[in-house]
N, C-alpha and C positions, 0 to 999 in steps of 0.2 A: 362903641360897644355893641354885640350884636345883644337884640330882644330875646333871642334862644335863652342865652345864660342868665338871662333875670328873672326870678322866680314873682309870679305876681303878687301886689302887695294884700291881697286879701290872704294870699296863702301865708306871706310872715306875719301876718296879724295875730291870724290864727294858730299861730306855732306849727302847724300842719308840717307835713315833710315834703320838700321839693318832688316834683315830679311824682307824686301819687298817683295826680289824676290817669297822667300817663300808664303808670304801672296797671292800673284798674282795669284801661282800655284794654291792654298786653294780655292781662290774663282772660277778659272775657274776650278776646280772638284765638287763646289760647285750643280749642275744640278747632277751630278753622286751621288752625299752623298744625296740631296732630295729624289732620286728616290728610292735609297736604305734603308731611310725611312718610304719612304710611302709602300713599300713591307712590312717593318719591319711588319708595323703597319698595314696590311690589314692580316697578319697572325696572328697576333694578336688579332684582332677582330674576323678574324676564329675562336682560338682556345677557344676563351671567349663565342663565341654562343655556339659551341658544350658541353662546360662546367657548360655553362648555362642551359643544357638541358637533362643533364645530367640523373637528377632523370626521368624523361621520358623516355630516353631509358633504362633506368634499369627497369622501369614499364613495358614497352614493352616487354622487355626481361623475365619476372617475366611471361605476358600473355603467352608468348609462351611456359613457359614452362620449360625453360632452367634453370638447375642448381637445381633444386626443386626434392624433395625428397618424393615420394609418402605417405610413411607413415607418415612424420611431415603431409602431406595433409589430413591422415585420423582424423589425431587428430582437423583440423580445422575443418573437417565434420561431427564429432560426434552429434553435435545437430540438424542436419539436416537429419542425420541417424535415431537420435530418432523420429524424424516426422512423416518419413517414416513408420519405422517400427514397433515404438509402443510396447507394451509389448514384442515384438520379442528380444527389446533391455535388456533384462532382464537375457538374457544368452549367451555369446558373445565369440565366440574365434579370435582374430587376430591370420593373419601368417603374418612374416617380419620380417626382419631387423630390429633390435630396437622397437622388440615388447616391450617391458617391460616400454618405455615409453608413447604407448598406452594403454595397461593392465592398469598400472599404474592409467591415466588419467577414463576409464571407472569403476575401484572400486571405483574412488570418486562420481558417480552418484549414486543416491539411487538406491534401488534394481536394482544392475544391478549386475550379478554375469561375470566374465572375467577372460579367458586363454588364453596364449599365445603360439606360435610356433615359437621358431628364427631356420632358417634353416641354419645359419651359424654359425662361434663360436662367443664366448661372454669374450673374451681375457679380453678388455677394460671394463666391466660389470663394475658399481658401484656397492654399498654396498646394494644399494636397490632394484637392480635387481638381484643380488646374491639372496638376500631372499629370491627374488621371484622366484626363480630355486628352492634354496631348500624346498619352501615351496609344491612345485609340480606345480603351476599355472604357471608357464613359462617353457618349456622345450626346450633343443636343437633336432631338428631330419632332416633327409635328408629328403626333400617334394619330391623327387624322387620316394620312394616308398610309400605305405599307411602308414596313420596316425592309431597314437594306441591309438582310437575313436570308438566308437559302431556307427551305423547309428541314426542318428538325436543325437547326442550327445550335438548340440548346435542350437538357434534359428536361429543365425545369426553369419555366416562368413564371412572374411574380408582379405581378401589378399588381399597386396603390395608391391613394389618392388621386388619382387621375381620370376613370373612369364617369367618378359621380361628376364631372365638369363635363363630360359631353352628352349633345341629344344621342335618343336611339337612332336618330338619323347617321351619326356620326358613330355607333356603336356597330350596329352594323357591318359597318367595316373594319373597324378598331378590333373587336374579338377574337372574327375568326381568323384574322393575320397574326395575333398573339398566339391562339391554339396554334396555327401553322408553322413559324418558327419555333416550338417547343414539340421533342419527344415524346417522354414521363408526363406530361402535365403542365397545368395551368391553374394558378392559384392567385386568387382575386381578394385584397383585402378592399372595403368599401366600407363608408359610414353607417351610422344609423341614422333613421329619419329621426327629424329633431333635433341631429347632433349638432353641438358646437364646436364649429370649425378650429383647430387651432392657429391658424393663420387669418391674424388680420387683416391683410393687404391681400387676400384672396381677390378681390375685384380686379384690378389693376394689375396683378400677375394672370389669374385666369381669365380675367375676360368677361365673369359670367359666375354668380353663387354658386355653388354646389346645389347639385338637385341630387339629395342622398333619398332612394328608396329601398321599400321591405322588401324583408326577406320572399314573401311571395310575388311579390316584382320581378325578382331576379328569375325567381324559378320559373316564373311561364317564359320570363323573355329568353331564357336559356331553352324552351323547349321548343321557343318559336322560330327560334333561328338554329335548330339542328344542333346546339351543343349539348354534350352531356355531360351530367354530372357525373364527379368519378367518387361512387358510393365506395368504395373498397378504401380511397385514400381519406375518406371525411371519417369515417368510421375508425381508421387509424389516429386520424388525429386528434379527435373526437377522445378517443383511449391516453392517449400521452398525453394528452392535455390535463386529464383528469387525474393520472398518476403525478404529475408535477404542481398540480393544484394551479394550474393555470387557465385564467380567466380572460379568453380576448377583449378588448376594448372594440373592435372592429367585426365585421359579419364577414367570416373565409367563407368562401369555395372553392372547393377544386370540380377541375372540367379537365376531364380528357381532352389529348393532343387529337388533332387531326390526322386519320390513318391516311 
């Protein structure tokens, strides 16, 4: 029989009621178990505003930047590009990473003719981007050296993600053979600094982190290497963007083609 259940004999002596003493101790810890309640429960209520609030700081986080993949951005921008640009949009080459899902999205716009450049491999390719390799409109190539482009080959080019993965050593070269195969323009989507990549396996595909810099980055190193900016088409899109209540995730520029 266990000793728990047997109430001591000086207690039935006394007629006293089992477990009293117990009860005594219970309530004079009673101030120690409220307090440790009301903690409970004020971190709880913590954890419920923060949870509460949740979607807000994902929106925040979403402003900043963070986690956002420039080329899904270009495919948000596409009607804002045709704004801008106009007939220019009528012959288009994206470079990037998962070109083939923006190729893709601008041959379903009327007259719009589109090629693609993926600068890295295409392992993972669907069936639909397969075609589009074999059909020639998607190709793989190092944007390290020139493109197998004639000058003004296309209206408008479109590079993303791609850039912040290489040195200026390799920019260099990379830019002004972009300006050179494009007419109308040259539009660069790029990260922000700090941003969170949305590609995990960025190491192992690129090579190398991303080295995302500022906006005043870009603008000396555009002025250092002879490209300009094309104030007329920034200023447009800058306009349609704000009429659409469209908020890029990514830092555009546009540069003038190479005369």
């Amino acid at each position: 029989m266990s000793r728990r259940a047997l109430p001591s004999r000086r207690a039935a002596d006394n007629g006293s009621i089992p477990l009293a003493s117990s009860l005594q101790q219970k309530s004079r810890s009673s101030p120690f178990l409220t307090i440790g309640l009301v903690l409970v429960g004020a971190f709880l209520v913590i954890g419920y505003t923060y949870t509460g609030s949740g979607y807000d700081s994902e929106k925040d986080a979403l402003n900043r930047g963070e986690g956002i993949s420039c080329t899904a951005e270009v495919q948000r921008a596409i009607p804002i590009l045709k704004k801008v640009y106009g007939d220019g949009m009528q012959k288009v080459l994206h470079v990037g990473p998962e070109t083939c899902s923006v190729v893709s999205m601008l041959l379903k716009e009327e007259e719009t003719e589109a090629w693609g450049v993926e600068p890295y491999d295409l392992e993972d390719a669907d069936s639909s981007c397969r075609n589009l390799v074999k059909k020639g409109i998607v190709r793989v190539a190092d944007i390290k050296f020139p493109l197998p482009y004639r000058p003004k080959s296309f209206s408008v080019v479109i590079v993303s993600d791609s850039l912040d993965y290489l040195s200026p050593k390799y920019l260099n070269k990379t830019l002004p053979d972009l300006a050179r195969v494009s007419a109308d323009g040259l539009v660069i989507f790029a990260g922000y600094p700090g941003q969170q990549r949305a590609k995990v396996s960025e190491l192992s595909k690129f090579g190398r982190p991303a080295k995302l810099r500022s906006y005043s980055w870009w603008i000396r190193y555009f002025i250092q290497t002879g490209l300009e900016e094309n104030q007329s088409a920034s200023k447009k899109f800058e306009q349609a963007a704000n009429k659409r209540s469209y908020r890029p995730n990514c830092q555009v520029f546009h540069l003038n083609s190479h005369s």
